[in-house]
C-alpha positions in Angstrom: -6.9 16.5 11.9 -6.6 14.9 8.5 -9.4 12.7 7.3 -9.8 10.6 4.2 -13.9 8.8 3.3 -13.7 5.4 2.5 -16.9 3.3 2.1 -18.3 -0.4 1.9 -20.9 -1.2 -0.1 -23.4 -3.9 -0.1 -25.5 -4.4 -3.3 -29.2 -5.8 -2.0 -31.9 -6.4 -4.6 -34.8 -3.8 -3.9 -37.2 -4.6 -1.1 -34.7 -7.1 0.4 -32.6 -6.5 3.7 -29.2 -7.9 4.3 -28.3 -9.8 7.0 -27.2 -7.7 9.8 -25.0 -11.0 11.1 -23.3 -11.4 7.8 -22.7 -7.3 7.2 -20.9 -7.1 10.9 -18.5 -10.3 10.0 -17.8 -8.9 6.5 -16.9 -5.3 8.1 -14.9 -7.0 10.3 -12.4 -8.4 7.7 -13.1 -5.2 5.5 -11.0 -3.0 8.3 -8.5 -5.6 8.0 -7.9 -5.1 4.6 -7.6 -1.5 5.2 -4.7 -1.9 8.1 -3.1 -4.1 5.7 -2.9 -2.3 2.6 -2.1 0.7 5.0 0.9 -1.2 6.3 2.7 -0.9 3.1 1.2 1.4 1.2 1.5 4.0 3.9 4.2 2.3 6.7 4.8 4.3 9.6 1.3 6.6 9.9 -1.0 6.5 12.4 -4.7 6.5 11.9 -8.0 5.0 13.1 -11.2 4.0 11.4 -14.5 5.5 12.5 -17.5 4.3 11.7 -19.8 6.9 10.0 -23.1 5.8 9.2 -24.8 3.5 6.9 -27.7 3.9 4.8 -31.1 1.7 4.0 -31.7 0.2 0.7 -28.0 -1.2 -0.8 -26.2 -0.8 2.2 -23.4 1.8 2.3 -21.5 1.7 5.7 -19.0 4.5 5.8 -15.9 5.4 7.4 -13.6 8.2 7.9 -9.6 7.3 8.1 -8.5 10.0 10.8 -4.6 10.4 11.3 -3.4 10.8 14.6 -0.9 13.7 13.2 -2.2 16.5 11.2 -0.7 16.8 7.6 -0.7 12.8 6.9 -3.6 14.0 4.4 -1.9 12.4 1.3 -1.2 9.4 3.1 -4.8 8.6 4.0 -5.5 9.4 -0.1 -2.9 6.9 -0.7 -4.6 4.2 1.3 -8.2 4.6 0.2 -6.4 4.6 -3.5 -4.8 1.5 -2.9 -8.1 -0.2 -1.1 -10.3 1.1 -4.7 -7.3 -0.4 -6.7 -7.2 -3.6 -4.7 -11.0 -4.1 -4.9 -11.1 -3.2 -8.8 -9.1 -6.1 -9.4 -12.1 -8.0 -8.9 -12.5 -11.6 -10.5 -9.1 -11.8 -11.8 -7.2 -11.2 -8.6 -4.5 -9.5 -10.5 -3.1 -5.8 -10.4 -1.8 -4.0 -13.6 0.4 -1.3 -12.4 -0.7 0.7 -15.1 -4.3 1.0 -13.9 -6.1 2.9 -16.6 -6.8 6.4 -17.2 -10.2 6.1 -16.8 -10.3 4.6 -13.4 -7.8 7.5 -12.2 -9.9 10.5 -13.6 -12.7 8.7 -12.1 -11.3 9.1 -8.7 -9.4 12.4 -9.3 -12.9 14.0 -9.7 -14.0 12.6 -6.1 -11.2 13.3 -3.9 -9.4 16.3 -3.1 -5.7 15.4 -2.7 -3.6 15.4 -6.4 -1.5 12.8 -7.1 1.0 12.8 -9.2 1.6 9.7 -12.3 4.9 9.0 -10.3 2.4 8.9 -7.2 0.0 6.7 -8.8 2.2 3.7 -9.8 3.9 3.7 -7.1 0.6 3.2 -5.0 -0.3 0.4 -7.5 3.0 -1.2 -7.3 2.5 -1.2 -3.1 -0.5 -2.8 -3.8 0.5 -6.0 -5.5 3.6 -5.9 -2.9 0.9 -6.0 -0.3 -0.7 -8.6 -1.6 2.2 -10.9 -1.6 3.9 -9.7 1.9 0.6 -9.1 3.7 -2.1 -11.2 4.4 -4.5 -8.7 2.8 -6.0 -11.3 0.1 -6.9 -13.7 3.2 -8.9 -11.1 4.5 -10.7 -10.2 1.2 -11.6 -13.8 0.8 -13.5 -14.3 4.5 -15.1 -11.1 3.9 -16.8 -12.5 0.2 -16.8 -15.6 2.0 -18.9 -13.9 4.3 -20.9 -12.2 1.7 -21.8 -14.9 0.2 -24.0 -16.3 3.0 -26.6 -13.9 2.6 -28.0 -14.7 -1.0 -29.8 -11.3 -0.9 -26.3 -9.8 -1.2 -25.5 -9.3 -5.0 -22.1 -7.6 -5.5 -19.6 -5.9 -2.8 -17.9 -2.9 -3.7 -15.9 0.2 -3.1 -16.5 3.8 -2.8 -15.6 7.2 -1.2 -19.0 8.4 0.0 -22.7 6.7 -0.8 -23.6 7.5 -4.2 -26.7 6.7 -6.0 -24.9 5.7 -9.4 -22.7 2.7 -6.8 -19.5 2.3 -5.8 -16.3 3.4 -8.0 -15.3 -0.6 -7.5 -17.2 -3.7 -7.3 -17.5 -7.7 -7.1 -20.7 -9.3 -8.3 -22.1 -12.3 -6.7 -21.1 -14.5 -10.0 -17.3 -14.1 -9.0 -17.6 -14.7 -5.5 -16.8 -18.4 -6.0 -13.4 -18.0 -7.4 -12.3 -15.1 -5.0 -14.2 -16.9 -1.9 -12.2 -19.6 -2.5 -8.7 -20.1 -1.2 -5.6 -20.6 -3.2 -3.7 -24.0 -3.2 -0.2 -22.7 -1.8 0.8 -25.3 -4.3 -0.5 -23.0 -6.8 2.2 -20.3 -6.8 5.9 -20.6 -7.3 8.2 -17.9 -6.9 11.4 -17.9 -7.5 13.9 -14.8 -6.2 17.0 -13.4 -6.3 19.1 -10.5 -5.0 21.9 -8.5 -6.9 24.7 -5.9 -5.3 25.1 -2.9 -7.2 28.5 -0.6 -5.1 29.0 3.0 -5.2 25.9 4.0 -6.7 25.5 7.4 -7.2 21.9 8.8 -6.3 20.2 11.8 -6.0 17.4 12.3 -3.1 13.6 13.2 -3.8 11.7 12.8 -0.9 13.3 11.7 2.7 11.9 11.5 5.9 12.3 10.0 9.6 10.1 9.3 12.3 11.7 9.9 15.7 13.5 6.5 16.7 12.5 4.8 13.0 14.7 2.3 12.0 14.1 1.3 8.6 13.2 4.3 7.0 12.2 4.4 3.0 13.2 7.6 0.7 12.8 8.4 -2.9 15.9 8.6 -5.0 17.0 9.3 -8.8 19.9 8.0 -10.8 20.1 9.7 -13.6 16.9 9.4 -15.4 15.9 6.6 -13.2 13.6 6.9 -9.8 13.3 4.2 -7.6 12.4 4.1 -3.8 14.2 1.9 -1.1 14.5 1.0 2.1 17.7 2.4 4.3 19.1 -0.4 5.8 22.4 0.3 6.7 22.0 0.6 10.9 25.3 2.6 11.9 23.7 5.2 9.0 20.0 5.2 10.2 21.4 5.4 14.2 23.6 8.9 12.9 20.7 10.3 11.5 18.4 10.1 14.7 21.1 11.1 16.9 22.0 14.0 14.8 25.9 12.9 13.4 25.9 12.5 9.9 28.1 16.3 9.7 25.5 17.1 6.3 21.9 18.3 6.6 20.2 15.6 4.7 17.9 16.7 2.3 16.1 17.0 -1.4 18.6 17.4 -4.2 21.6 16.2 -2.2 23.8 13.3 -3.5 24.3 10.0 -2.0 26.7 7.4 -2.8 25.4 3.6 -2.0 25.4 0.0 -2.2 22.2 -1.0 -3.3 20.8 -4.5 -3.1 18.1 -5.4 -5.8 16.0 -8.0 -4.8 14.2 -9.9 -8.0 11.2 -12.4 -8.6 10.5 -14.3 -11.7 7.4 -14.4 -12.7 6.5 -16.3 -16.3 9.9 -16.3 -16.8 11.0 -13.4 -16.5 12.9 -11.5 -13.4 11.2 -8.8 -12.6 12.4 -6.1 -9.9 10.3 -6.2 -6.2 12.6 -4.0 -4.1 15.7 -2.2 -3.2 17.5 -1.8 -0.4 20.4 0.4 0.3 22.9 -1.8 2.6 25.3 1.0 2.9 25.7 4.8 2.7 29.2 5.3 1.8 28.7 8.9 1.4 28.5 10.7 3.4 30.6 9.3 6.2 29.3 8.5 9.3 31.5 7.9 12.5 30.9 3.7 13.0 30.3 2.6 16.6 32.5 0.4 17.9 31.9 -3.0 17.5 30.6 -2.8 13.8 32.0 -4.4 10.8 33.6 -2.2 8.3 35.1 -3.9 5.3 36.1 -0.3 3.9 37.8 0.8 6.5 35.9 3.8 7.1 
């Protein structure tokens, strides 16, 4: 069974006790966030969160992320990353993708699973897509909200295990205010947009399908160039779970596409959210009757 420590902490002045009412509603919204981030950051594993224990003075209350299928070991690292990344953007409810090489060799030294740079922006970049697909920064706000109540509660953080020296990441009470309160949806405007590239030629790095999955999303390089998307051309996903694609799929083998790049702007700029292949053109797959094929195939 693979497991991955994630903990809660509760900063609470010395000879003080937090409010056991306030902690339970605040944990409440803390798992939340965890299924949430998990949902993009990891899409597709299974896994539960036990309770552990929690510990007197600042209260630590820890968990264990347990997959329901052994060897999902980096995907639980990847979620208690993103949760640390996501709480270490603290006050200014922003993510830098590029999250410091401090903060990384600060959790490298706690947890036992490598990840590679690749790895690590990628996690980040799941994290601000979470944030705007997921209802994850909802959830963070009624847990400080929460917080908040008890004004023996000084900061809520993040670690893997209860430590002594506090958590990796943490809020203080003076910035609970502006992440307690809630955003005017009048606030943000975003702006997107979708381009078509054909006949892409790409290369793949990591691939992988669940039994039945129907939206699977691989790794892939073009030229110098790595990018991940998700596969959703159906006739090509429904060959590859009943076995009819003629090729053993697999690392290193080419793939030639259409690929659909959907953009945002933000400041005034576009910048790239996701891609999506909308057709495998190669290699061929035998189309059931009944779907449209503009090429003829």
């Amino acid at each position: 069974m693979s497991v991955a420590p994630i903990s809660l902490y509760f900063g609470v002045e010395e000879g003080k006790r937090a409010d056991l009412e306030v902690i339970a509603k605040a944990t409440i919204e803390w798992v939340e966030v965890i299924r949430e981030l998990a949902s993009v950051v990891a899409p597709g594993v299974e896994f539960e969160i036990e309770f552990v224990e929690s510990e007197e003075g600042s209260v630590w209350l820890s968990n264990l992320l347990k997959a329901a299928r052994d060897g999902d070991r980096k995907a639980l690292a990847a979620i208690t990353y993103a949760v640390l990344i996501f709480f270490a953007a603290g006050p200014a409810l922003h993510i830098q993708t590029d999250v410091g090489d401090v903060f990384w060799a600060k959790l490298g030294h706690e947890h036992e699973v490598e990840l590679s740079e690749e790895d690590k922006i990628d996690i980040a970049n799941k994290v601000v897509e979470a944030i705007e697909r997921t209802p994850v920064e909802e959830h963070r706000r009624k847990l400080i909200r929460q917080v908040e109540r008890d004004n023996d509660i000084d900061s809520v953080g993040v670690g893997y295990m209860p430590n002594p020296a506090g958590p990796i990441a943490s809020i203080g009470r003076e910035h609970f205010p502006t992440i307690g309160a809630k955003v005017p949806q009048s606030r943000v405007t975003i702006v997107r947009d979708t381009d078509t590239q054909q006949n892409v030629r790409v290369k793949i790095i990591r691939a992988n399908l669940e039994e039945g999955e129907a939206k699977p999303r691989w790794r892939f390089s073009e030229g110098d160039t790595k990018w991940s998307a998700d596969i959703e051309d159906e006739e090509f996903v429904y060959a590859l779970n009943a076995e009819k694609t003629g090729l053993p799929l697999a690392v290193g083998q080419t793939l030639i596409v259409d690929v659909a790049i959907d953009r945002k702007m933000v400041e005034g700029a576009w910048q790239e959210e996701n891609r999506r292949i909308v057709r495998v053109i190669e290699p061929r797959v035998n189309r059931r009757q009944g779907s449209l094929d503009l090429r003829g195939n």
